[in-house]
C-alpha positions in Angstrom: 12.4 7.5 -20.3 10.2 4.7 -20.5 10.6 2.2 -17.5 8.0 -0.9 -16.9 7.7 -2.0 -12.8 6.4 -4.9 -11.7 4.6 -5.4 -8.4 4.7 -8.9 -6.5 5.1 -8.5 -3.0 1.6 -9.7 -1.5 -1.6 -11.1 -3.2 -1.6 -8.5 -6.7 0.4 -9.3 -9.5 0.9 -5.8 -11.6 2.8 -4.5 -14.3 2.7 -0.8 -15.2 4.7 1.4 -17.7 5.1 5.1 -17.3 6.5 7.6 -19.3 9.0 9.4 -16.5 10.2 12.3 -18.3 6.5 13.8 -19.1 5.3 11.8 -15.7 2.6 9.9 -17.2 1.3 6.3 -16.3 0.6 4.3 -20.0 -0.6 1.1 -18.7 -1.5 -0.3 -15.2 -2.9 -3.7 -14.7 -2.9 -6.2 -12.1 -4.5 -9.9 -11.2 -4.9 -9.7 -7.7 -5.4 -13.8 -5.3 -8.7 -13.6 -3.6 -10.2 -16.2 -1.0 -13.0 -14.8 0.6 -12.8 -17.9 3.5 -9.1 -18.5 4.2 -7.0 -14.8 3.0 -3.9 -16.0 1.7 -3.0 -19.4 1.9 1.0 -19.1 0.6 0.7 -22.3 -1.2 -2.2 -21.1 -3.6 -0.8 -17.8 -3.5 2.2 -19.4 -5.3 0.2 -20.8 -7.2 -1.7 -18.5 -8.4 1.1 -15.9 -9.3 2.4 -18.7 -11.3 -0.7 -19.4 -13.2 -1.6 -16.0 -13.9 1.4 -13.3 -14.3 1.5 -14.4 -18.6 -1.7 -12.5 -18.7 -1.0 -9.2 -17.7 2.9 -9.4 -19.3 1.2 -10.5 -22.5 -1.6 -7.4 -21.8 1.6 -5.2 -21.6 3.0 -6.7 -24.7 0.4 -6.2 -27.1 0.1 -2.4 -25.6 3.4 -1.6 -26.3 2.6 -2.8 -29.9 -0.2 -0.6 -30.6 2.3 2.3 -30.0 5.2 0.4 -32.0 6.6 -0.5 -29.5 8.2 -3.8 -28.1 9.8 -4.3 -24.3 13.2 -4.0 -26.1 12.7 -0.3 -26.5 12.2 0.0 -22.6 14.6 2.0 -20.9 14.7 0.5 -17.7 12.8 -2.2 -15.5 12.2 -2.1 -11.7 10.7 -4.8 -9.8 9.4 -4.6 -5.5 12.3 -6.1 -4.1 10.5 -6.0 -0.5 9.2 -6.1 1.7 6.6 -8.6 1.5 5.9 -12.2 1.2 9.0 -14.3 0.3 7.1 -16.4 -2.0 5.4 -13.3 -4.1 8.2 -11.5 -3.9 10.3 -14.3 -5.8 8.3 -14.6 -9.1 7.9 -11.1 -9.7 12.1 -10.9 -9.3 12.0 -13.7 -11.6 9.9 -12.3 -14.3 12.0 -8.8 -14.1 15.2 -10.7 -13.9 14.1 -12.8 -17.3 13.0 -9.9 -19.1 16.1 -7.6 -18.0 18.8 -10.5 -19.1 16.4 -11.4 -22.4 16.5 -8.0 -23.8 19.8 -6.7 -22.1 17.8 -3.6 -20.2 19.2 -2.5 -17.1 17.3 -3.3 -14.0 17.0 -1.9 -10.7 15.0 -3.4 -7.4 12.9 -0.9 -5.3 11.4 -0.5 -1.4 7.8 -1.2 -2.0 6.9 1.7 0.4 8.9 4.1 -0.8 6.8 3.4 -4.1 3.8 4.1 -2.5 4.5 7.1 -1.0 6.6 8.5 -4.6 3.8 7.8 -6.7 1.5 9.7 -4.3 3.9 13.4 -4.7 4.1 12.4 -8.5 0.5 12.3 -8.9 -0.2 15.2 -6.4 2.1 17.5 -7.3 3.5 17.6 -3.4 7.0 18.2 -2.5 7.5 17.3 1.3 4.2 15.5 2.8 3.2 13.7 5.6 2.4 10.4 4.9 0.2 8.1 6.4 0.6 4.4 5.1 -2.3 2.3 6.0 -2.5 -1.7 4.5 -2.7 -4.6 5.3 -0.1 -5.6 7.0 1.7 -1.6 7.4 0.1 1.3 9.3 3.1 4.0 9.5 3.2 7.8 9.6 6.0 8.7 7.4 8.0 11.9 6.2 11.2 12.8 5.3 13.5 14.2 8.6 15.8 17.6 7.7 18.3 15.3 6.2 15.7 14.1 3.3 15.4 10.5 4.6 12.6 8.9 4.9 11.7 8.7 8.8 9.0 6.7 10.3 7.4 9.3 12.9 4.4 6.5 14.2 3.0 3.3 13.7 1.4 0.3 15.2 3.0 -2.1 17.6 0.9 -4.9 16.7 -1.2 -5.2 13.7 -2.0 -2.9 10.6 -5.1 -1.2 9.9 -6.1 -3.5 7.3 -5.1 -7.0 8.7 -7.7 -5.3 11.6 -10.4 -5.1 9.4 -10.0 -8.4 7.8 -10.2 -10.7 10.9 -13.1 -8.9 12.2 -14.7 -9.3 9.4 -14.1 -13.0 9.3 -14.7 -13.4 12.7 -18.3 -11.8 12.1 -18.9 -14.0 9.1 -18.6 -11.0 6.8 -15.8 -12.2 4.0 -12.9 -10.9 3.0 -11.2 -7.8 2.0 -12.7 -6.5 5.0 -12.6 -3.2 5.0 -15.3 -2.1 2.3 -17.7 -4.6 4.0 -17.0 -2.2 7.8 -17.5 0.7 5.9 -20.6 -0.1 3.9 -22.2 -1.6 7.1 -20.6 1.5 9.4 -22.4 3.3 7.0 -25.9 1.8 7.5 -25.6 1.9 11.2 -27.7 4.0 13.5 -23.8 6.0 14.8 -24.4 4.3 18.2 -20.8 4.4 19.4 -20.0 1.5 21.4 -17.1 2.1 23.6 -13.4 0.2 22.5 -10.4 0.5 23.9 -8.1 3.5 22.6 -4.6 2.9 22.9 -1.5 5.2 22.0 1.9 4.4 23.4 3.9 7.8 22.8 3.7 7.9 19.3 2.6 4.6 18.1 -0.5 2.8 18.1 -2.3 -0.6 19.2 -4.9 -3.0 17.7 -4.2 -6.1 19.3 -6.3 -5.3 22.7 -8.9 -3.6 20.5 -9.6 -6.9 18.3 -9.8 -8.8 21.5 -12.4 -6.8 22.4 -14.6 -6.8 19.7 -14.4 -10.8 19.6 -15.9 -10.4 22.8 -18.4 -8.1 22.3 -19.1 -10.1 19.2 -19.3 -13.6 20.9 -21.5 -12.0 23.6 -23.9 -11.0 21.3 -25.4 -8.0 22.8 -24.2 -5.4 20.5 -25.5 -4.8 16.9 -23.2 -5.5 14.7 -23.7 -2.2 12.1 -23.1 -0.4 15.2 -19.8 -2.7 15.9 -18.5 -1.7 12.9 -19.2 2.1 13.0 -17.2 2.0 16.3 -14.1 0.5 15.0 -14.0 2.6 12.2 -14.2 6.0 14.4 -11.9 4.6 17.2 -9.1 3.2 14.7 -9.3 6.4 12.4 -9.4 8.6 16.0 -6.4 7.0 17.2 -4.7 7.2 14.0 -5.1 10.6 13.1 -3.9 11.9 16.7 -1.2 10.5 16.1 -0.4 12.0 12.2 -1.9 15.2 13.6 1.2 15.0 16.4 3.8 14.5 13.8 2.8 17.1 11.6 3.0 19.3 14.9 6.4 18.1 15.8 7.5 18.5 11.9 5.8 21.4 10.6 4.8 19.8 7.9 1.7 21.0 5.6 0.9 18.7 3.5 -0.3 15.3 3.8 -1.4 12.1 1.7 -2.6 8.5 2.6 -1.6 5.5 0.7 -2.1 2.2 1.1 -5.5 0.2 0.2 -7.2 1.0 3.8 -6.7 5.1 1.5 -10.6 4.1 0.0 -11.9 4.9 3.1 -14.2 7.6 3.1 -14.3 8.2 6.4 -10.8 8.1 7.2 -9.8 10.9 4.6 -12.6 13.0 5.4 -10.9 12.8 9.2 -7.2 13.6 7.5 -9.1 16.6 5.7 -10.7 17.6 8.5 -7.6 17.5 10.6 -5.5 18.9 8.0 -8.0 22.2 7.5 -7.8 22.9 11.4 -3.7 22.8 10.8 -3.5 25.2 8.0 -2.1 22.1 5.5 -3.3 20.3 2.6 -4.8 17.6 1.9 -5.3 15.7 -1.2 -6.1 12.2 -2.8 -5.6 10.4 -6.1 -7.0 7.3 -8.0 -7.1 4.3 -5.9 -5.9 2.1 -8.5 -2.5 4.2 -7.5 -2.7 4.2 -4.0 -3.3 0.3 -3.7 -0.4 -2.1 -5.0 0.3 -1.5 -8.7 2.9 -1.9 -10.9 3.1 2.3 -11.7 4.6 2.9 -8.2 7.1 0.4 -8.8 7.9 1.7 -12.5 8.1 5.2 -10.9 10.5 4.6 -8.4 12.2 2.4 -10.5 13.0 5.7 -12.3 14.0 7.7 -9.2 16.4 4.5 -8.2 17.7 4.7 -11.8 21.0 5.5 -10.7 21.2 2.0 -9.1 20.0 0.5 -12.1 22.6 -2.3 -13.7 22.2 -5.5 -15.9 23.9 -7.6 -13.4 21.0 -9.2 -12.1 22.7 -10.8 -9.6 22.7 -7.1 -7.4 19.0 -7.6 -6.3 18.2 -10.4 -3.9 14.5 -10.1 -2.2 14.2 -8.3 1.2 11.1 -9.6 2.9 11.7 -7.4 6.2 13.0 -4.0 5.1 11.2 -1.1 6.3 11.1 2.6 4.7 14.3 3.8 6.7 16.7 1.3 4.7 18.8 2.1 1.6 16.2 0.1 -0.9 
């Protein structure tokens, strides 16, 4: 079964095309909005997805040629139907809803996080992890209850993991994505550890208090700022893996997976492999290009959705504010 996804739900613009019955990815490409000064300004995000997602459908066009192949020979196309930014999340319905009703192929729309967490035990070869989902916006322990739904078990009261990073690093005058800038500075520090506030409510976690603090120390000026950034990588991943280690506890689960962009971290996975080896479980990783957005995941879970597939294109109005525990 051959099913194309298309990813829209943020600042990346992907379409991938996986082969489902022999579980294969055949093409996976993105354009992805960028303003090192500002993040995402919705106007020129808008903007930009219009501008740019011909490139990377025409880049999926001519590959289907070299294998003789045209989108009329797909089998089905999925598209993120949410959550995520209303305005992102629009043109990439539109382009699946254009190409669907062009070539009469059924569609189906798919829970952006359940694609990220699908395409992870596709890749891995796991059948019942513990996920931890770490973004931009999202920072969630995940796994499925004794029902087979997906539950969330954790997760941050305030801000993700990611949106963290970011406006420390623009607040420090660092640019933006933040989070390979902290860990390539965390990395050059001297591993003074410079005391933040660590905050778990039960089982969820937050950053809020922890960002205010750091502005503080930052505005202050008495604290190197290598050494800044080494201490809110090791109290965020602390926090956060206390937290995944208690759910796997209060599940039994053993196995577990991070996805999500903050995933590149090498500190945070050697802290989830670390934890996991002390549990008895298992740990493991696969290509980032799979663990950030991509249009792969959505194609894949496309294909596990396929059942919900139809070419009544009216059946899949954007979601911006589902969450993993709803029916998409």
């Amino acid at each position: 079964m051959l099913v194309l996804g298309i990813e829209c739900t943020a600042h990346t613009f992907g379409i991938g095309i996986v082969d489902c019955k022999n579980k294969k990815v055949l093409f996976n490409e993105k354009n992805q909005y960028k303003d090192d000064e500002n993040g995402m300004e919705l106007r020129k995000l808008s903007e930009f997805h219009t501008s740019n997602f011909t490139e990377i459908l025409s880049k999926a066009k001519k590959f289907l040629e070299t294998k003789n192949k045209s989108f009329k020979d797909l089998d089905l196309i999925s598209f993120s139907q949410g959550p995520g930014i209303g305005n992102s999340l629009k043109i990439g319905s539109l382009v699946a809803k254009t190409i669907s009703k062009q070539y009469n192929i059924p569609l189906v729309g798919v829970n952006h996080i359940k694609a990220h967490l699908e395409i992870g035990k596709m890749l891995t070869g796991f059948t019942d992890p513990m996920f931890l989902y770490v973004s931009g916006v999202n920072t969630q322990i995940i796994a499925k209850d004794e029902f087979g739904k997906y539950k969330i078990y954790g997760e941050t009261e305030d801000i993700g993991l990611g949106n963290l990073f970011d406006s420390f690093s623009r607040q420090a005058g660092l640019g933006f994505p933040g989070g390979p800038i902290i860990e390539k500075l965390s990395n050059e520090s001297n591993k003074n550890y410079i005391e933040l506030p660590y905050a778990i409510k039960g089982m969820n976690i937050t950053l809020a208090g922890l960002y205010t603090n750091l502005q503080q120390k930052l505005d202050s000026k008495k604290f190197d700022l290598k050494d800044l950034c080494y201490s809110l990588q090791e109290t965020c991943f602390a926090v956060t893996m206390e937290v995944c280690e208690r759910a796997m506890a209060y599940t039994n689960k053993k196995e577990m997976l991070i996805v999500g962009g903050v995933a590149s971290n090498k500190r945070l996975t050697r802290m989830a492999k670390d934890m996991c080896g002390i549990r008895g479980a298992r740990y493991d990783s696969f290509e980032m290009q799979y663990a950030m957005d991509n249009g792969a995941m959505i194609a894949w879970q496309g294909f596990v959705d396929k059942e919900k597939s139809t070419t009544d294109i009216t059946k899949f109005p954007i979601a911006q504010y589902i969450n993993i525990e709803s029916d998409i």
